[in-house]
C-alpha positions in Angstrom: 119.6 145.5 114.2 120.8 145.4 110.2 122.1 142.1 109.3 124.2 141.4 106.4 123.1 139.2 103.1 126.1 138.5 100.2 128.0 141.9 101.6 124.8 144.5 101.9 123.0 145.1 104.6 119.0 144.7 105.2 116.6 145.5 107.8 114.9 142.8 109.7 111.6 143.9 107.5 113.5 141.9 104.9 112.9 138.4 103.4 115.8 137.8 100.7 115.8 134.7 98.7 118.6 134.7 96.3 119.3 137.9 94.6 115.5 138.7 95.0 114.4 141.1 98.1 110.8 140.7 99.6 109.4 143.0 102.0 106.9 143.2 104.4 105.3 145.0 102.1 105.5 142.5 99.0 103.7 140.1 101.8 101.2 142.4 102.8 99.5 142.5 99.4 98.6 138.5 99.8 94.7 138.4 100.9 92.7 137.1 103.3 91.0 133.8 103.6 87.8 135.9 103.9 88.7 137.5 100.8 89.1 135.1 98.4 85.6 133.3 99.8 83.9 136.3 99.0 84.9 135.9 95.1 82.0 134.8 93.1 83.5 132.0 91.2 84.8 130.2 95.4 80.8 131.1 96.5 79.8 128.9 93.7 82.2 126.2 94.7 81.0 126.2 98.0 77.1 124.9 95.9 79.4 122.4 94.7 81.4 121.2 97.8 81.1 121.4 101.5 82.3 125.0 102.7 85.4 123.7 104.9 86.8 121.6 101.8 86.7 125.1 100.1 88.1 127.0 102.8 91.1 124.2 102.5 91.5 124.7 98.8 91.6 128.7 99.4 94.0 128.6 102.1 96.1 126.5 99.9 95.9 128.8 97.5 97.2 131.3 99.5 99.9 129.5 100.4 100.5 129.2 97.0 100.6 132.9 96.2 102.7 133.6 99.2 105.5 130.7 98.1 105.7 132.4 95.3 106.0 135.5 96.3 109.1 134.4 98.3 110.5 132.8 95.8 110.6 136.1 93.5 107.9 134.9 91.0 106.4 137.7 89.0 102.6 136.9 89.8 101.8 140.6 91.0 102.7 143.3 93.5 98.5 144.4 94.3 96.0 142.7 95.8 93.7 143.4 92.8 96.2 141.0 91.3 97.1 138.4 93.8 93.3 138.0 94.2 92.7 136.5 90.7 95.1 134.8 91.1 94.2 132.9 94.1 90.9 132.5 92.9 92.4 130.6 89.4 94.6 128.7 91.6 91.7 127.8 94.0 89.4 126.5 90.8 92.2 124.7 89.7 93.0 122.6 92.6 89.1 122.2 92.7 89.0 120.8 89.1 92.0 118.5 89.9 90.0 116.3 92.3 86.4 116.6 91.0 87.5 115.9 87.4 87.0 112.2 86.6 90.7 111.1 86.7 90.1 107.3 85.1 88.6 108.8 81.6 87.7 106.4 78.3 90.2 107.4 75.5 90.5 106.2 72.2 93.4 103.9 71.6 95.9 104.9 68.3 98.1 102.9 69.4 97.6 99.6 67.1 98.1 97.8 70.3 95.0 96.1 70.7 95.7 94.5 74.4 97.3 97.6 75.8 97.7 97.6 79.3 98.5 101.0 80.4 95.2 101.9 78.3 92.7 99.6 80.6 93.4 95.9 78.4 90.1 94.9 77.0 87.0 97.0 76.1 84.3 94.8 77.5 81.7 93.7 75.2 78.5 95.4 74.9 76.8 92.8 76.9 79.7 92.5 79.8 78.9 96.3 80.1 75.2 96.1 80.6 76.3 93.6 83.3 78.1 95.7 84.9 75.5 98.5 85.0 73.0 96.7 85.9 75.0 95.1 88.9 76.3 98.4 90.2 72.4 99.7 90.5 70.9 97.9 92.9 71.4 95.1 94.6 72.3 91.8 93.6 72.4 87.4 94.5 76.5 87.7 94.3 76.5 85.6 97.4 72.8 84.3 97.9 71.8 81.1 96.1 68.0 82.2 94.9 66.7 78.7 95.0 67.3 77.9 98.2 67.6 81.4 99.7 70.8 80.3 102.1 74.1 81.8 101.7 76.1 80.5 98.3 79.2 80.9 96.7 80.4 84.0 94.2 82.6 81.7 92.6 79.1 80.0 91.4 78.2 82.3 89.2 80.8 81.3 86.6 81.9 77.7 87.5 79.8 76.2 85.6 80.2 78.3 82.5 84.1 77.9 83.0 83.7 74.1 83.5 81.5 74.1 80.3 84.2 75.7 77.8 87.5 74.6 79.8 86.6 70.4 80.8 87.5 71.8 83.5 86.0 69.8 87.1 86.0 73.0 88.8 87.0 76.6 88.9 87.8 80.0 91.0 88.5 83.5 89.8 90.5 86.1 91.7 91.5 89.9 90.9 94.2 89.0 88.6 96.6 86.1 87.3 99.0 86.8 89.1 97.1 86.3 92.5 95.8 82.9 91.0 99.4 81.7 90.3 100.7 83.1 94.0 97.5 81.8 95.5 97.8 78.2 93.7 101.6 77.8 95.3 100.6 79.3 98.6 97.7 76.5 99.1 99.8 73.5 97.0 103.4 74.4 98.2 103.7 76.1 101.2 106.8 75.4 102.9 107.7 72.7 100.5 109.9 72.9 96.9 108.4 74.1 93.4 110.3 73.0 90.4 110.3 75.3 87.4 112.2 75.4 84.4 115.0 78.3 84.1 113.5 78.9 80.7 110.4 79.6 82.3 111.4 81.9 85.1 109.7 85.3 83.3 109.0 88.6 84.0 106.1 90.7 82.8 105.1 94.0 83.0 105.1 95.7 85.9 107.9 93.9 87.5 106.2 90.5 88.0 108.5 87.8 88.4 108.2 84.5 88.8 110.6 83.7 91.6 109.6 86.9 93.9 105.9 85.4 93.5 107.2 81.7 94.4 109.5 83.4 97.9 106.4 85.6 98.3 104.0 82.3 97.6 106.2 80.7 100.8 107.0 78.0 98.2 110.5 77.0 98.1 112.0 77.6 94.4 114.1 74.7 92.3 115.4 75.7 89.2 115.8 73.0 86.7 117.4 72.7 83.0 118.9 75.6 81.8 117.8 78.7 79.9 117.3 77.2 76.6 116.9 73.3 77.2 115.2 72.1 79.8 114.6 67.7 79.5 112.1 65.3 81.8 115.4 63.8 83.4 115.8 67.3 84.7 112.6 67.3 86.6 113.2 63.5 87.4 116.3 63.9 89.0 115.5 67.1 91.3 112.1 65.6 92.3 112.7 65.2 96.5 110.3 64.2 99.0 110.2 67.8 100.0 108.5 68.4 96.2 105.1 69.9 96.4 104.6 71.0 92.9 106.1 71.5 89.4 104.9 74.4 87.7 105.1 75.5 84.2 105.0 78.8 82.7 103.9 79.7 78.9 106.0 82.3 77.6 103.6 84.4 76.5 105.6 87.7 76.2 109.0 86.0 74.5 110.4 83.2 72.7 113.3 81.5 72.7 114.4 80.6 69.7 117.3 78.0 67.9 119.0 75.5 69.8 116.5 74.2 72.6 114.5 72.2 74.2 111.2 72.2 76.8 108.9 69.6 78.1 105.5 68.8 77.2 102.9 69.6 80.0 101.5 65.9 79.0 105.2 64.7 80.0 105.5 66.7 83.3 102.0 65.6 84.5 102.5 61.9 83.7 105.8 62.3 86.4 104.0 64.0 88.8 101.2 61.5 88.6 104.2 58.5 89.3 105.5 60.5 91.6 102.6 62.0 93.8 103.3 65.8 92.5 101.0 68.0 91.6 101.5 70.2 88.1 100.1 73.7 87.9 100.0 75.8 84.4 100.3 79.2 84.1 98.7 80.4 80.4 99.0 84.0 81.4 96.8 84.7 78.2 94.8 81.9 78.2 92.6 81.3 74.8 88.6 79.9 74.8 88.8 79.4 71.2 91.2 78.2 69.0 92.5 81.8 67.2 93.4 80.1 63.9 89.5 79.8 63.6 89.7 83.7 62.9 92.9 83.7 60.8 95.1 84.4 64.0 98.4 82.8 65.4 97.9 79.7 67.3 97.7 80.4 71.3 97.5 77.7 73.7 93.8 76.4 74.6 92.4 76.6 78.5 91.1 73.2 77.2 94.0 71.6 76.2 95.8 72.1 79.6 92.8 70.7 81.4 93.0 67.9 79.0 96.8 67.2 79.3 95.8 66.7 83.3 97.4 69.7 84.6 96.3 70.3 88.3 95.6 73.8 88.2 95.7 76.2 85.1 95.7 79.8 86.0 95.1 82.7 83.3 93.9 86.2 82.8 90.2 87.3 81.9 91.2 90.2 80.6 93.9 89.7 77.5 92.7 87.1 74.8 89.5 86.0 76.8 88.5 90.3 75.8 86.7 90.5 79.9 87.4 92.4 83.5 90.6 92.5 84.9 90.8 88.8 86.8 92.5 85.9 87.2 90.6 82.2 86.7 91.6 79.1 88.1 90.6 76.2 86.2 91.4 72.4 87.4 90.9 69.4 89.3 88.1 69.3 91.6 90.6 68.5 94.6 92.9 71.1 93.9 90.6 74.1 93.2 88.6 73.2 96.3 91.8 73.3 98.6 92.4 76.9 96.8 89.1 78.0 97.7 89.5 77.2 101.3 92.9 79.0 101.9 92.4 81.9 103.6 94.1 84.4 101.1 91.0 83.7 98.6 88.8 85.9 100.8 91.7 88.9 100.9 92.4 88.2 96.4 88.5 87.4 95.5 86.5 89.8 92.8 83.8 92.5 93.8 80.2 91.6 91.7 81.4 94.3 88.9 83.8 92.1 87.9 80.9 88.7 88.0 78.7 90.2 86.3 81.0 91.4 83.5 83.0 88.1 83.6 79.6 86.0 83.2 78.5 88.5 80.2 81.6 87.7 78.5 81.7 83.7 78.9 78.4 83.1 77.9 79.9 84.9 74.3 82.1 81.9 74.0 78.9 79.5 73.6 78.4 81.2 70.2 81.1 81.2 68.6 79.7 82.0 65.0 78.8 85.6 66.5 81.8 86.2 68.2 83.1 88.2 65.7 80.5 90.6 65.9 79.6 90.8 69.7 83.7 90.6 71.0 85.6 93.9 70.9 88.8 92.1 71.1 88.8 89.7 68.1 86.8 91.6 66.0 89.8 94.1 66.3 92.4 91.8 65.6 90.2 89.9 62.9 89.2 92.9 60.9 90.3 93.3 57.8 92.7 95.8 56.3 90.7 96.8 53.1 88.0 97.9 55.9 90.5 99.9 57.5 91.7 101.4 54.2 88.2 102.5 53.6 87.5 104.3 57.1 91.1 106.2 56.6 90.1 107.2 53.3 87.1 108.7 54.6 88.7 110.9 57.2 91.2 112.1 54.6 88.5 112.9 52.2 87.0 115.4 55.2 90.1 116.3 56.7 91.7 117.6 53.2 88.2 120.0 52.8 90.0 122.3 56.1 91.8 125.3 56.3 95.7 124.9 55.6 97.0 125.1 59.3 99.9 123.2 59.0 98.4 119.4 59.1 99.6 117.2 56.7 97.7 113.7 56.9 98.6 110.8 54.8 97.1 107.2 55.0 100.0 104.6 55.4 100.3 101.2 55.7 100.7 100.1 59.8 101.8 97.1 62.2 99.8 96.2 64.9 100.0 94.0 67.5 98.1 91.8 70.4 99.3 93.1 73.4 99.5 92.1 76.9 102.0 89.7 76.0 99.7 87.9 73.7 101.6 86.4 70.4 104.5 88.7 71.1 106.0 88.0 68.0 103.5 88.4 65.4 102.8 91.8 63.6 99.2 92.3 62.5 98.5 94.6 59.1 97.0 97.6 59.8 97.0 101.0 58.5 97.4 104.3 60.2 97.1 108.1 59.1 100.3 109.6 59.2 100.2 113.3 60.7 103.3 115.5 60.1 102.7 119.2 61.7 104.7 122.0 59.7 105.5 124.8 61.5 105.2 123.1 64.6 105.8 120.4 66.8 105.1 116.8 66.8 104.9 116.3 70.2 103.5 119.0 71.0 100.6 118.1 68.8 101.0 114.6 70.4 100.5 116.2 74.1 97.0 118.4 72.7 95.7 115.0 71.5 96.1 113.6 74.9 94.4 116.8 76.8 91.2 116.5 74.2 88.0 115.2 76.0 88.1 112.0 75.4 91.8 112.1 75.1 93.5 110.0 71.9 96.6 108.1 72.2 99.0 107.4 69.6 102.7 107.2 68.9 105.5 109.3 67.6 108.1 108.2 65.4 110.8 110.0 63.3 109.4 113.1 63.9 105.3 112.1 63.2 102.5 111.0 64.8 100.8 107.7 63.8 97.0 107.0 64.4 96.7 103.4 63.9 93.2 102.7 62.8 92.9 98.7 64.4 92.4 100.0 67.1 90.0 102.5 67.0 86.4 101.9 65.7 84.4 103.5 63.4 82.5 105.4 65.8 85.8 107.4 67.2 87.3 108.4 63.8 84.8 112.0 63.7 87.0 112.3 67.9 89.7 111.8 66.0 89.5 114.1 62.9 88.0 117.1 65.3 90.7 116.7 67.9 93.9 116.6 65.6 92.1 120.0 63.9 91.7 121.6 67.4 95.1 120.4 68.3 96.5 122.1 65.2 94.2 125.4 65.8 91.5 124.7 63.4 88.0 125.5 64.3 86.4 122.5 65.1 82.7 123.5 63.8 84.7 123.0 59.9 85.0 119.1 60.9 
């Protein structure tokens, strides 16, 4: 029986897809699943993968081919075709999932804190940690004198106490788990004061009051955006308080007309009145940073020292270590966070110990942390250094073939990151890559398929390489990938 498609008629033997016709015999040209296996480059998969995981790729592939077929694509109309094509299509979908997804890169970006590039580059010694721990076996919850069961968390306490003042400590995966942990054990079921001032979001869509209604804490606002005063606090203090909390703005400031209250201030009316404080840093500084010519950001200590209850703050902005969150505080307080059964389901693997130790112990020098710290010695380097390395690359990249590349060295602004000292710009310098004849972003996009892949920015029409950021080892990755994203043989670098 002829049907009917848009007016004409068609046998049943036809597939029609739009104004495209496909017959049987279009479909009859796809191959076999014994087919394609039979293809030298699938039999060498198969050394690298278990035959059944290929098979699944190849059908796939098939799939693939046949989709496409229906859908009118011009991939071939013989098997001799289709085949190779398959067989691409196979090796692809192979590469996809065998190719290391999570790759080191090297960061253009002048951000030196970037968190959609990883944060901080751990220290040279935080990385031999971290190797070493993942070898073999380790005491992450054996205490070696004794030979009983101990405590993970006692592999940094001490150190924490040591540079904090701190009576005791805990670490989780991340700050945000220490602050939502800290409210869960403190305020469950009771009322948290907080500042509207203070009621932030960060990246990622953190924000403060989901965490508190997710915390099972029951929010208060106080003050208003700008000016918050101690009578505020005072006067919504209840018996149904179970904390006030304070948040440093780490990624804002607000600016002109206001008013906040001291943490010293808020801890000596929770004393009076029985409620406890907890400080959330975010960032959360070891060392004073004006030490190193930096802004001023507020010291672990001096929390502690004010008498705040709990301090929470990342390990892996300012501080320069793993991706955590430390909990610094009163003996009483940290121990009743310990017990609360959410630390078992928020606590760190031994990766993240060992590389969190490696990079405390750093703070007990601090005359070498310039040299041994990736982060500050980033953010403290100085410009005529930078100059220098530039001028370097331009001296070798002006000896190439005219493809195109024009590269200039020009003056840069860097930043933190992370939310550190959002407001302050950082001198830097950064080479300055125009591409005539072709596109920027385009250019942009080949810089970010090289192995190891390098990040920068575009703007008006050019692509910045902002030199803070990357060190002197990467600048010869840098120079051969812009001159085999332009098309130049690499071998002239």
């Amino acid at each position: 029986m002829n049907r009917r498609w848009n007016g004409e008629e068609f046998s049943g033997q036809d597939t029609r897809i739009g104004s495209n016709v496909v017959t049987q015999a279009n479909l009859s040209v796809i191959p076999s699943v014994d087919s394609v296996m039979a293809e030298p480059e699938v039999r060498a998969l198969c050394e690298r993968c278990d035959q059944p995981r290929v098979v699944r790729f190849v059908r796939e592939g098939i799939d693939a081919a046949r989709e496409a077929v229906l859908e009118g694509e011009a991939i071939g109309e013989s098997r001799e075709i289709l085949v190779p094509w398959v067989v691409r299509e196979v090796c692809r979908r192979f590469e996809r999932i065998t190719v290391p997804g999570l790759k080191r890169v090297v960061n253009a970006t002048g951000i030196v804190l970037h968190t959609n590039l990883g944060r901080a580059p751990l220290p040279d010694a935080a990385a031999r940690a971290v190797a070493g721990a993942a070898a073999g076996y380790s005491n992450l919850e054996v205490d070696l004198e004794t030979g009983r069961r101990g405590s993970r968390t006692a592999l940094v306490e001490e150190l924490l106490c040591v540079l904090t003042g701190a009576e005791a400590a805990a670490v989780v995966n991340n700050n945000a788990a220490a602050v939502l942990l800290s409210l869960n054990t403190l305020c469950l079921g009771k009322e948290a004061l907080v500042s509207r001032g203070e009621l932030i979001e960060i990246g990622g869509s953190f924000r403060i009051p989901e965490i508190m209604a997710r915390s099972g804490a029951v929010m208060v606002e106080v003050g208003t955006t700008n000016r918050t005063h101690l009578q505020d606090f005072e006067a919504a203090l209840t018996d149904r308080a179970g904390l006030m909390l304070a948040v440093h703005p780490s990624n804002y400031k607000v600016m002109g007309f206001t008013a906040a209250v001291s943490l010293a201030d808020l801890v000596a009316l929770g004393n009076r009145r029985g409620v406890a404080v907890v400080h959330d840093l975010g960032g959360g500084a070891l060392v004073d940073m004006r030490e190193f010519g930096l802004p001023h950001e507020p010291l672990v200590a001096d929390s502690v020292a004010a008498g705040a209850d709990v301090v929470t703050f990342s390990a892996d902005k300012v501080l320069g270590g793993p991706q955590a969150g430390i909990l610094v505080g009163r003996r009483d307080a940290i121990q009743r966070i310990r017990r609360n059964p959410l630390m078992r389901a928020l606590r760190c693997g031994k990766l993240t110990y060992a590389a969190l130790a490696a990079t405390l112990r750093l703070f007990l020098n601090r005359g070498e942390l310039l040299r041994t710290h990736p982060t500050l010695a980033m953010l403290t380097e100085p410009v005529k250094t930078l100059k220098r390395r530039g001028r370097r690359s331009l001296s070798r990249l002006s000896q190439l073939p005219d493809n195109g590349l024009r590269v200039e060295l020009v003056d840069s602004v860097a930043q933190t990151g992370s939310g550190a000292m959002p407001l302050e710009e950082i001198a830097s310098v950064a080479l300055r890559v125009s591409f005539v004849g072709g596109s920027i972003t385009e250019l942009a996009a080949r810089l970010r398929s090289n192995d190891p892949p390098v990040i920068g920015y575009v703007r008006d029409d050019r692509l910045f390489l902002d030199l803070r950021t990357v060190a002197a080892g990467e600048m010869r990755i840098v120079e051969a990938a812009l001159c085999g994203a332009a098309g130049i043989c690499v071998e002239s670098a």
